[in-house]
C-alpha positions in Angstrom: 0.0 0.0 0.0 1.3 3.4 -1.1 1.4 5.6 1.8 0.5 9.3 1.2 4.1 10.7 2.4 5.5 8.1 0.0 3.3 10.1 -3.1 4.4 12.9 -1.9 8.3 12.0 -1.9 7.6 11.1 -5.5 6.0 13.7 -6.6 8.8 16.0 -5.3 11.3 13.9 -6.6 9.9 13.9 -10.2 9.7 17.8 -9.8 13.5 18.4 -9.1 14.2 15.4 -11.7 12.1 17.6 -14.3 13.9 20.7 -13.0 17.4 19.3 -14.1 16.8 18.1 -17.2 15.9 21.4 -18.4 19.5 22.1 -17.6 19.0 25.0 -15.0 20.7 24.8 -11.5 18.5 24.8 -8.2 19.7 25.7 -4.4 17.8 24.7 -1.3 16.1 28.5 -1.3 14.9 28.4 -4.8 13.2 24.6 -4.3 11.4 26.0 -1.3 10.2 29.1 -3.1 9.2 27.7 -6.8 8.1 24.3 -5.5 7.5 24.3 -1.6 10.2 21.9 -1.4 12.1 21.9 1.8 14.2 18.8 1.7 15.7 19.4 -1.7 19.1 17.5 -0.4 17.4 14.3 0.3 15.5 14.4 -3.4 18.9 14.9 -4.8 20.3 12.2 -2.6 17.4 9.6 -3.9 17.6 10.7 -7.2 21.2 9.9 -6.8 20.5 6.5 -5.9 18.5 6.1 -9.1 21.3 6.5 -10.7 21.4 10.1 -11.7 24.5 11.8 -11.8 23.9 15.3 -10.3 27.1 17.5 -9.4 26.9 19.9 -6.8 29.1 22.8 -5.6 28.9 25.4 -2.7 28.5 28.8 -3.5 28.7 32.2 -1.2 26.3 34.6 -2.2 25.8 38.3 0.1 27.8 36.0 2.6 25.8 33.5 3.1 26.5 29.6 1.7 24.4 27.1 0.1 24.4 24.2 -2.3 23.7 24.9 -5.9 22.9 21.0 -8.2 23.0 20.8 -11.6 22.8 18.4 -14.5 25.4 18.2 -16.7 24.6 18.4 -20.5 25.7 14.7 -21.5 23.9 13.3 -18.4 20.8 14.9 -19.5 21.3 13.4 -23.0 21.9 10.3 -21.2 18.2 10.3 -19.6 17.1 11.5 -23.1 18.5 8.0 -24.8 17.1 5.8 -22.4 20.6 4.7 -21.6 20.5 4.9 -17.8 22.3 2.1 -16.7 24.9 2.2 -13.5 27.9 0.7 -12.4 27.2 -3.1 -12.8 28.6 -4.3 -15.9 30.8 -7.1 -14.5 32.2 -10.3 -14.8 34.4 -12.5 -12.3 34.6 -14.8 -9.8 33.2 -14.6 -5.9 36.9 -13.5 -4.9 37.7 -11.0 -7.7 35.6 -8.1 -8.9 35.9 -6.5 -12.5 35.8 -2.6 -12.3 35.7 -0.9 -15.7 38.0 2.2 -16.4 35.0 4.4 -17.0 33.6 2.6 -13.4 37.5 3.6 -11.6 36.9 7.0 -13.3 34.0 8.1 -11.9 34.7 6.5 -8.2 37.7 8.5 -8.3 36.1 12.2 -9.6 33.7 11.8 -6.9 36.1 10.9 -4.4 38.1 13.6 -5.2 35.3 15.9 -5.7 33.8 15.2 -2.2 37.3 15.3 -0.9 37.7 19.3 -2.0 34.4 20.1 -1.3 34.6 19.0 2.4 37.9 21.0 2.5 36.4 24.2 1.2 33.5 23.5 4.2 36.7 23.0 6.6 38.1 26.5 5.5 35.0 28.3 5.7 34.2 26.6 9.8 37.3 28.5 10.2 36.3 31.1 9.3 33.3 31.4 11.3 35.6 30.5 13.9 33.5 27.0 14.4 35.4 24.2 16.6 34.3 21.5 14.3 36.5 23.1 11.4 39.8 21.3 12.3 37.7 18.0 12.5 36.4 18.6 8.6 39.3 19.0 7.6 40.5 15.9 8.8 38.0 13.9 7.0 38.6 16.2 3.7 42.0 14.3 4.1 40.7 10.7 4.6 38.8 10.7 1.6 42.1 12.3 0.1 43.7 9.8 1.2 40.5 6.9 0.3 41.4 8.1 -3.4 44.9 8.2 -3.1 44.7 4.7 -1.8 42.5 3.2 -4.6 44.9 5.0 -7.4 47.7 2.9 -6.4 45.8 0.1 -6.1 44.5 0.5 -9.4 47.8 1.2 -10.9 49.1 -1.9 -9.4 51.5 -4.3 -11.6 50.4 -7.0 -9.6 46.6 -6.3 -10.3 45.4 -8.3 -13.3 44.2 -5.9 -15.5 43.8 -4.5 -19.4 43.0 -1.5 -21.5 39.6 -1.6 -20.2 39.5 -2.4 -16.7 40.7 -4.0 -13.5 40.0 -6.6 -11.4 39.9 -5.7 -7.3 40.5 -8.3 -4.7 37.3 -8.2 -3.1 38.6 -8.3 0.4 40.4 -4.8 -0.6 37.1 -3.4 -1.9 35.3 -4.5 1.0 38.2 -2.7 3.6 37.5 0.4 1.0 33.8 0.3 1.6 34.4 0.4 5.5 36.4 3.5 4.9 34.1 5.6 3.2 30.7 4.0 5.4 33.2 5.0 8.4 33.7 8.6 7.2 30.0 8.8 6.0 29.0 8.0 9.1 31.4 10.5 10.8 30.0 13.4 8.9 26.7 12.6 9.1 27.0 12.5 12.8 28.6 15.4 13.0 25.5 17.4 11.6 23.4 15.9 14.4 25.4 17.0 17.3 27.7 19.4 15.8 27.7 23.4 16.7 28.1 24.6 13.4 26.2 28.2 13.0 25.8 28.3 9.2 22.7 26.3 7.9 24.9 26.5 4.6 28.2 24.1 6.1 25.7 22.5 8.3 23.7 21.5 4.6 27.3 20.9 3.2 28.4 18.2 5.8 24.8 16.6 5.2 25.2 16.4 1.3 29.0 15.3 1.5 27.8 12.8 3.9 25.3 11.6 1.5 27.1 11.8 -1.3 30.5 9.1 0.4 27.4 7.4 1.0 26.7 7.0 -2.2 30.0 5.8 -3.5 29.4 2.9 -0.6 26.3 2.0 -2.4 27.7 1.9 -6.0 30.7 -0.3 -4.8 28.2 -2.6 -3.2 26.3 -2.8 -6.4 29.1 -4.2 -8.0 30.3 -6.4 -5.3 27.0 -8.1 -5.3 26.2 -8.4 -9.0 30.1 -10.1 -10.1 28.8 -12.1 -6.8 25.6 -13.1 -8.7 27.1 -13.4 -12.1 29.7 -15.6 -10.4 26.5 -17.8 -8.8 25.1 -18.0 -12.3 28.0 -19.7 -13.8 28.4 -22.3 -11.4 
């Protein structure tokens, strides 16, 4: 049975998913005031999990911060095509998993993306002269260091690998998976309990949070279907 919040969460989500496509950008105030939608972070965040790849960035506007999302133009073309698939295009066995360079490529732009983001968030707590700054900016660095990490790996002779891909031990992807649910969970935590006084870090935490979270998901995805395919062959 459909619940009526769960027609509502649709309903919004289709809104900001419509909003998008036509290739304009929308921030927490604008959602509220064009759609009466409050929550525009978690829409983003399940729209993410549909598999749409929004970007996001913070912006300082008459000193105040906020999130500003956006599609860009050959993910929108993407939608247009029908071609909407994510990261599960994999073959193996249950102790290796097949990672495609596109796949490596876009786990390590959004690492590194979340990494800098967090870090401008760090600078501006600072700023502000908020306590939690120092403590941003430490996680900033473990996802620097997340990415730094899977680079190598990726890069390693050892690994078994060609011009399209690599195949990941999946005891390593499942130690990188605790790594970014760890930080994840860090940041998100943080927003709960945390003393921040801008609404805008406070939002920024929350969608960096969300987004590591993400990542998690995708990696899981992956892990699970070369598990299946695996299952399948047997």
């Amino acid at each position: 049975m459909i619940t009526p919040q769960q027609t509502v969460t649709a309903t919004q989500i289709d809104i900001i998913k419509k909003h998008l496509m036509t290739g304009a950008t929308i921030s927490k105030l604008e959602s509220y005031e064009r759609y009466q939608i409050m929550c525009l972070a978690q829409r983003v965040h399940d729209l993410r999990k549909a598999g749409m790849e929004i970007q996001s960035k913070s912006i300082i506007k008459n000193g105040k911060r906020f999130n500003l999302y956006w599609l860009e133009e050959e993910e929108r073309a993407r939608y247009v095509s029908g071609n909407t698939h994510t990261i599960t295009d994999v073959h193996g066995t249950s102790a290796d998993v097949w990672l495609s360079n596109d796949d490596i490529d876009v786990l390590l732009s959004t690492l590194t993306a979340c990494s800098k983001d967090i870090n401008l968030l760090a600078k501006f707590a600072d700023i502000e002269n908020t306590e939690e700054g120092n403590k941003i900016n430490d996680y900033s660095k473990e996802v620097s260091d997340i990415a730094m990490r899977f680079t190598q790996n990726a890069a390693n002779p050892k690994q078994s690998c060609n011009s399209t891909g690599t195949w990941f031990k999946r005891e390593y992807l499942d130690k990188l998976k605790l790594s970014i649910d760890g930080t994840a969970n860090s940041l998100g935590a943080m927003v709960v309990r945390s003393r921040l006084v801008d609404v805008g870090v406070s939002d920024g935490v929350s969608d960096s949070s969300m987004r590591l979270s993400e990542i998690s998901v995708s990696i899981e995805k992956v892990m699970i279907s070369t598990e299946t395919s695996a299952s399948v062959k047997e």
